[in-house]
N, C-alpha and C positions, 0 to 999 in steps of 0.2 A: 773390317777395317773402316773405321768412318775418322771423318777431321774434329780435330781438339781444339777448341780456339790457343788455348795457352803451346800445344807440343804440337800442331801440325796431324798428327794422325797416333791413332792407339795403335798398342801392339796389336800385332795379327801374327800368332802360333801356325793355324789353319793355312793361310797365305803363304806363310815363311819358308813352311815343308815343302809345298808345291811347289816351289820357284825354287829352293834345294835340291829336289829331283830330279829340277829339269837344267840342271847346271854340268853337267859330265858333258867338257868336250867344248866348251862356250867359249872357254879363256885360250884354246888353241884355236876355236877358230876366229876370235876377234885381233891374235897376232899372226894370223894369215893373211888378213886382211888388212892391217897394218901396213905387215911388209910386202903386198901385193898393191899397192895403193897408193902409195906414201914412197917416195921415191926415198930420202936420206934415210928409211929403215928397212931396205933392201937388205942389206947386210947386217945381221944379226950383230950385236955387238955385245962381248963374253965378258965384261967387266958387271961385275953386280953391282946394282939387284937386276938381273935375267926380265925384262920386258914379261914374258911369266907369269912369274914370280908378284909382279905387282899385280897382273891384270887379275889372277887369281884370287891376290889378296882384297881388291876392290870387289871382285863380285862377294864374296865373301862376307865382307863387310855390308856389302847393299843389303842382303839380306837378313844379317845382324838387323839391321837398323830397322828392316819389318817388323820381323821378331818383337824388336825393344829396339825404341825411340834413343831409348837411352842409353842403350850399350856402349863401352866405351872401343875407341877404333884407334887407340895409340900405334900398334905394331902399322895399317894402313900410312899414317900419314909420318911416319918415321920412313917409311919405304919410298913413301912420292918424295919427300925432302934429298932423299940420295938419289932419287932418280933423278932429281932435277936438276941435281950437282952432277950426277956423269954426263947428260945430255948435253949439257954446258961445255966441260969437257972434250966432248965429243965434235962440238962444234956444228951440231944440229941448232937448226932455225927454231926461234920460238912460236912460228908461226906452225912449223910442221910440227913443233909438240901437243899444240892446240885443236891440229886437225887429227893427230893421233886421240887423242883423249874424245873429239865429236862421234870420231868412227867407231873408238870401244863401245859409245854409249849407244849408238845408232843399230850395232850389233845386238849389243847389249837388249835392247828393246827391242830386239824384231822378235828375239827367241822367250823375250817375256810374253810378250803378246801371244804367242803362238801356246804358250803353252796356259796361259789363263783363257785362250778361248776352248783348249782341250776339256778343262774340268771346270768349265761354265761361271767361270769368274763374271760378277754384276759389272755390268757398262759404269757404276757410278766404281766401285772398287778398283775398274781400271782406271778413270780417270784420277783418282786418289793416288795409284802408282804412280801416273805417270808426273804427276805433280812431284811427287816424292822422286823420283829418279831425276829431273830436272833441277830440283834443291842440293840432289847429291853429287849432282854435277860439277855444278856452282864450286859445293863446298868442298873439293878433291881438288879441283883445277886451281884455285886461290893460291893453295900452299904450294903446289908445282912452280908457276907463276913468281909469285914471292921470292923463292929459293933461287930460283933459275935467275931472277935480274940482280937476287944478293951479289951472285957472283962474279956481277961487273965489277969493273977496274972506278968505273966513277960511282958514287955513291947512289945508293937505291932512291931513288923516286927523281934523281935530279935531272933526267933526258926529260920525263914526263912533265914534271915543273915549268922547264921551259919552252916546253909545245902551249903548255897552258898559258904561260905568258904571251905565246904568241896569237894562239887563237883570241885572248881579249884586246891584244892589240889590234887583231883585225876588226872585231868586232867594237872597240871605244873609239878608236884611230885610226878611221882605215885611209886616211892620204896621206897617214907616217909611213910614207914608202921608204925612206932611210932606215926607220927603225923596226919597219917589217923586214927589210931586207935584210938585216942584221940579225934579225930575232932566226930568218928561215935560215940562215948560211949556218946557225951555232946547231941545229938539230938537223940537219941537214935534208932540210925540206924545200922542195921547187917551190916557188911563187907561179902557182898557176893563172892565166888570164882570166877567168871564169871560177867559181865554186857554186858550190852546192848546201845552204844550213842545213840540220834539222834540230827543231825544239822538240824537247824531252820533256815527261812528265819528270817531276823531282822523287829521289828516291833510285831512280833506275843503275845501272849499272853497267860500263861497257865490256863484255869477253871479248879480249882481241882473240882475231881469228887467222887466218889466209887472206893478205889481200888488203888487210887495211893498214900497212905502214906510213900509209900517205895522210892518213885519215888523221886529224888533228882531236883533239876531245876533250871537254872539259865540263868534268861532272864535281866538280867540288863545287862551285855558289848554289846557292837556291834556285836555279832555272837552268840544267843540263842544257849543254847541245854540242854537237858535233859538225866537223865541216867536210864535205867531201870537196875535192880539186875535183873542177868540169862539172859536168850534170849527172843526176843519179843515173845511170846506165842500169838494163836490167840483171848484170851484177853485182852492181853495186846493192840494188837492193835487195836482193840477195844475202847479200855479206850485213848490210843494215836489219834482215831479218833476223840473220844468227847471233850477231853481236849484241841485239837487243830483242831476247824473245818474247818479252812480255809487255814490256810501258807504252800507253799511248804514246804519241809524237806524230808532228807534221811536218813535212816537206818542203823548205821553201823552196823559192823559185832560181833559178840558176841565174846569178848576176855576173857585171865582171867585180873582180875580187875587192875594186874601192868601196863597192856599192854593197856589199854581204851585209853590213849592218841594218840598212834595209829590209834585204829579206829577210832577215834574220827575226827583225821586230815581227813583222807582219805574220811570220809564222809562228812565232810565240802566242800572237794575239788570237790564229786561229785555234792556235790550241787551249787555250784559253773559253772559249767561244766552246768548241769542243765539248768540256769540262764540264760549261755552266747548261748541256744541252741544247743550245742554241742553231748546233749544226748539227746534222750528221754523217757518218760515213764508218771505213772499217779504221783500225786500228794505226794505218799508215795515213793519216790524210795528207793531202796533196793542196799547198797552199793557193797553187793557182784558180784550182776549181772554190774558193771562196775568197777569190780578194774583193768581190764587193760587198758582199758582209761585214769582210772588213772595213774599208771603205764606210760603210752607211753605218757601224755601230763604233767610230772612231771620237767624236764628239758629241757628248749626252749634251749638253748644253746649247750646244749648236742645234741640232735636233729638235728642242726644245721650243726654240726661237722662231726654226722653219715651223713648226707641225704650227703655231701660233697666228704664224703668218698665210700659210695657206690654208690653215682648215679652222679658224678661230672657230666661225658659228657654231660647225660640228661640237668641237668642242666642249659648250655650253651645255649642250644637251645631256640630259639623263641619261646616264652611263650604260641601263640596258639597250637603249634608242640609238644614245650614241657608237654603241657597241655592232648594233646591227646595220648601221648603217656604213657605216667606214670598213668592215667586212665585207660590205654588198659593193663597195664604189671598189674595193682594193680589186677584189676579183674583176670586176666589170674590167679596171682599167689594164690590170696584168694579161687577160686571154680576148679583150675587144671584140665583142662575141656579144653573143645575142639576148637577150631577156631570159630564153628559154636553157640556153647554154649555161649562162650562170646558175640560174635555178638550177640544172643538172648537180652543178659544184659544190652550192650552197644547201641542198636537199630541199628548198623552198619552191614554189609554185612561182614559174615565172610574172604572174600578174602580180606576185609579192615582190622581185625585182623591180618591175615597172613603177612601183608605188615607191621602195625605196629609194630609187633613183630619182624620181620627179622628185622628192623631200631633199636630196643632197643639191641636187640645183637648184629648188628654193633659197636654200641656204649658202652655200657659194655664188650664185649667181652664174654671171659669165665665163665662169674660171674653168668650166667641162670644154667649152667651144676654142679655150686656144689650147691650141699643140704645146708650147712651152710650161702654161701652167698643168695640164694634164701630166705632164711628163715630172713635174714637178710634186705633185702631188703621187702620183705610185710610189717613186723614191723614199719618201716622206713616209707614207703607209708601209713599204717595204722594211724601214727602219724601225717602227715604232711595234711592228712583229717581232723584230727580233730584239727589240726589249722585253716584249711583253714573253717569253722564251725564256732569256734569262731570268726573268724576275720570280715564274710560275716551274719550271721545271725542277727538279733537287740535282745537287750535285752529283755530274758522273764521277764510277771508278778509274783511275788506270790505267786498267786493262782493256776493256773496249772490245768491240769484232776483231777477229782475226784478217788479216786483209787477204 
């Protein structure tokens, strides 16, 4: 089984069998688990299609789709369309339909796992599944999802419309507290004292899950993001893990709710920043641990003006010269430390510090001896690294570390 750029992964005959085999008994016990877990599926409900009946037909289907990419899976997603009309019916939550469906899958993969490590399936061939079972997650829950909010009394998509409305009003307008308040009272959302942004890479997609009805979301413009009421709690990020298991995205900082547009920017920027390689970290970054980056790579022109002002003579100099030199002062002035200690840093011989440093006071003059211009000049250097980051690194993907 290896990946296609155009179809995601070939068929795998070999694969298909084995994960066929070990299928007798999966589909009773993923609705064991279900209704031992999941409180509103305690009570088996006799109306078709039999909870079963579907779970059956999805394993089934998963394994078609090993098989062949391309098989078709009409009888599966005819089944989840009724199921998601009785669930409705039934007057089960959509959240608990959602935790239904993580559980099947969660099941679902422990007993794949188990059974590709039996007949020595490749570490890369698991990772291909699991890729592949997290797409067919995706793509099973959509049309549950879809059917299930068809069957509101108000029209499909118009609860969500006006959450989005309101999320950009907090974010265009956030001291239209009249017409934030009016926006939260029509979807019946608290105005919390405090929230929480996060920016999203574009593309991503939010599964709602357990937990996030509060959660406001707005992935239609070109720059996703999401707001949580109060501070990410751990979890919340949790549920931000589930919701979004794959797109980078950064944390902003928990404001009160007039000021979100704020954080909101500033964590777009480091995601941003992110992107162009300029930062690093895992997949969740956390805005507070880089707001002076952001901070210092906020005005290029500004930037510009200072590094002119404090470091003109540098400047001038021949760029390899100049290059070792302002490398040599950055460090000296970031760990204040000793000739030898930097040479440590720098891999250089400290009597090479000593030399470079005598040449940067040449050229600055008196500007090492005050504390304000020192102070001014790291910042200065501090900045002009993390241009030279974005300018030299290639754009990152997406996906990013795991956090």
């Amino acid at each position: 089984m290896r990946r296609e750029p155009a179809n995601g992964l070939s068929p795998s005959p070999e694969l298909a069998a084995i994960l066929r085999a070990g299928q007798p008994g999966l589909a009773e016990e993923i609705c064991h688990e279900i209704r031992s877990t999941i409180p509103e599926y305690e009570i088996p409900d006799e109306h078709p299609p039999a909870l079963l009946t579907v779970v059956e037909e999805a394993l089934s289907a998963f394994v078609d789709r090993v098989e062949n990419p391309a098989a078709a899976q009409d009888k599966l997603f005819e089944l989840l369309g009724m199921l998601a009309r009785k669930e409705r019916a039934a007057k089960r939550s959509l959240d608990s339909l959602h935790a239904a469906v993580r559980l099947a899958f969660k099941v679902a993969w422990h007993r794949t796992s188990e059974i590709c490590a039996s007949h020595n399936v490749s570490g890369t061939d698991l990772a291909d599944l699991a890729e592949l079972q997290l797409a067919f997650m995706d793509e099973v829950t959509r049309p549950v999802v879809e059917r299930y909010l068809a069957t509101d009394a108000e029209p499909p998509g118009h609860s969500e419309e006006q959450r989005r409305r309101l999320l950009r009003t907090l974010a265009e307008r956030p001291q239209a507290s009249a017409a934030i308040a009016e926006l939260a009272e029509g979807v019946g959302w608290n105005v919390p004292m405090t929230a929480t942004p996060v920016a999203v890479r574009p593309g991503a997609r939010w599964l709602h899950c357990v937990g996030d009805s509060d959660v406001l979301v707005d992935f239609e413009g070109p720059e996703p993001w999401v707001l949580f009421p109060g501070p990410l709690t751990p979890e919340r990020r949790a549920l931000l893990s589930t919701a979004l298991a794959r797109p980078r995205m950064a944390v902003g900082v928990t404001m009160p709710i007039a000021q979100i547009a704020h954080s909101l920017r500033w964590a777009r920027r480091v995601l941003t920043l992110a992107t162009q390689g300029v930062v690093e970290g895992p997949r969740i970054l956390l805005t507070e641990d880089h707001l002076i980056d952001v901070w210092l790579s906020s005005d290029p022109a500004l930037l510009d003006r200072i590094a002119e002002w404090r470091m003109g003579p540098l400047l001038e100099l021949p760029a390899p010269k100049q290059s070792a030199l302002t490398e040599t002062l950055r460090v000296w002035l970031e760990s204040w430390s000793t000739a030898a200690d930097v040479g440590r840093q720098l891999h250089v011989h400290p009597q090479t510090v000593r030399y470079r440093l005598h040449q940067v006071k040449e050229a600055l003059g008196n500007e090492l001896e005050d504390p304000e211009a020192r102070f001014g000049l790291e910042l200065t250097l501090r900045a002009l690294r993390l241009r030279e980051r974005a300018q030299s690194a290639p754009p990152r993907s997406g996906r990013g570390a795991i956090a």
